[in-house]
DRENDO-1510 file (C-alpha; in Angstrom, 1 decimal, always signed):
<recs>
REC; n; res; u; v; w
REC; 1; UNK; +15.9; +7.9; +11.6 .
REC; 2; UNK; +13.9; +9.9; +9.1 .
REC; 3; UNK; +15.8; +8.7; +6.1 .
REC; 4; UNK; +14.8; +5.6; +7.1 .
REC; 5; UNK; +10.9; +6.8; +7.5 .
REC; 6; UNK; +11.0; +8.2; +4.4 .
REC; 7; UNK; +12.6; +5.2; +2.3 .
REC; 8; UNK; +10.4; +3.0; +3.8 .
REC; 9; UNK; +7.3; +5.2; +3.0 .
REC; 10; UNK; +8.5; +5.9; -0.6 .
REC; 11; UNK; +8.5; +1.8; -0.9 .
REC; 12; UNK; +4.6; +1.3; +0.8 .
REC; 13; UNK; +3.7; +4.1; -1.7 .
REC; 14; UNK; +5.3; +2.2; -4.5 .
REC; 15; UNK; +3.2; -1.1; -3.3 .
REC; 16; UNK; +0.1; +0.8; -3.0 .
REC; 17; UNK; +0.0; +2.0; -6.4 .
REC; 18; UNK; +1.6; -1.3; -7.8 .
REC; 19; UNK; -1.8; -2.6; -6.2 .
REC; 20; UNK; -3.9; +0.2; -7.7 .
REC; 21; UNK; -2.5; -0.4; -11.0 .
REC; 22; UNK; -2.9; -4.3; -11.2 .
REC; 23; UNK; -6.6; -4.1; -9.8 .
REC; 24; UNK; -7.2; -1.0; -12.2 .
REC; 25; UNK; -5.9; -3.2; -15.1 .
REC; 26; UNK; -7.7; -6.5; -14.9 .
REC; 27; UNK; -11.1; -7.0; -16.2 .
REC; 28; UNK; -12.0; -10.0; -15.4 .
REC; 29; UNK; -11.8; -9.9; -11.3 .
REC; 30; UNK; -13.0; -12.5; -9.0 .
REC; 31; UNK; -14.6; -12.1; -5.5 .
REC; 32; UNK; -11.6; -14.0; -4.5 .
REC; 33; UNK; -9.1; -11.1; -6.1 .
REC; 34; UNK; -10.9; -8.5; -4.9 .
REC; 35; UNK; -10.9; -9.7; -1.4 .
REC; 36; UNK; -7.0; -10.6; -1.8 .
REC; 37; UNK; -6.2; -7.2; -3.7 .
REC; 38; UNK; -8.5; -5.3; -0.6 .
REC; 39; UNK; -6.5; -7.0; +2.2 .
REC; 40; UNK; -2.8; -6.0; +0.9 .
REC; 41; UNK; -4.5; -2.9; +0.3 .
REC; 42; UNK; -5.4; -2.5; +3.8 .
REC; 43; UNK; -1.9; -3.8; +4.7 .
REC; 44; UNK; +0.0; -1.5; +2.4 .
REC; 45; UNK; -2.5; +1.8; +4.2 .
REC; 46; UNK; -1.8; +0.6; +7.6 .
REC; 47; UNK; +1.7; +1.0; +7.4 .
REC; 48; UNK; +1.8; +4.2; +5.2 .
REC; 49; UNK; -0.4; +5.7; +8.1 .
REC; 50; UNK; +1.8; +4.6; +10.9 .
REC; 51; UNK; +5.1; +5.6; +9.4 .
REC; 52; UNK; +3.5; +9.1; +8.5 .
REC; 53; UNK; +2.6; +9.1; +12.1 .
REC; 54; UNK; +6.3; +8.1; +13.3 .
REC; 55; UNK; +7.5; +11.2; +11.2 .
REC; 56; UNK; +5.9; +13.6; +12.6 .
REC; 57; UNK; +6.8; +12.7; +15.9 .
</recs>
C-alpha cells in the first residue's frame, strides 16, 4: 500500500511544480489565471497533505 502512497505522491509533487513553473513563467497573468492557477494549487496541496498523512499511518 505504500508503493502506492508514494507513486501517487511523487505524481501530486510533479503537478504542483508543473503549476509552479507555468505561473512562474508567464508574464502576462490575468485575475482569471491566477484564480484558476490558485485553485489547482489548492487541489494539487490538499491531496499531497492527505496522502503524507495516510503514510504515516
Amino acid at each position: 500500500m505504500k508503493d502506492n502512497i508514494d507513486r501517487t505522491l511523487e505524481y501530486y509533487k510533479i503537478k504542483e511544480q508543473q503549476i509552479l513553473n507555468t505561473v512562474n513563467s508567464k508574464n502576462n497573468l490575468t485575475a482569471e489565471d491566477i484564480i484558476h492557477y490558485g485553485k489547482e494549487m489548492s487541489i494539487v496541496t490538499y491531496k499531497i497533505t492527505a496522502l503524507e498523512i495516510a503514510k504515516e499511518n
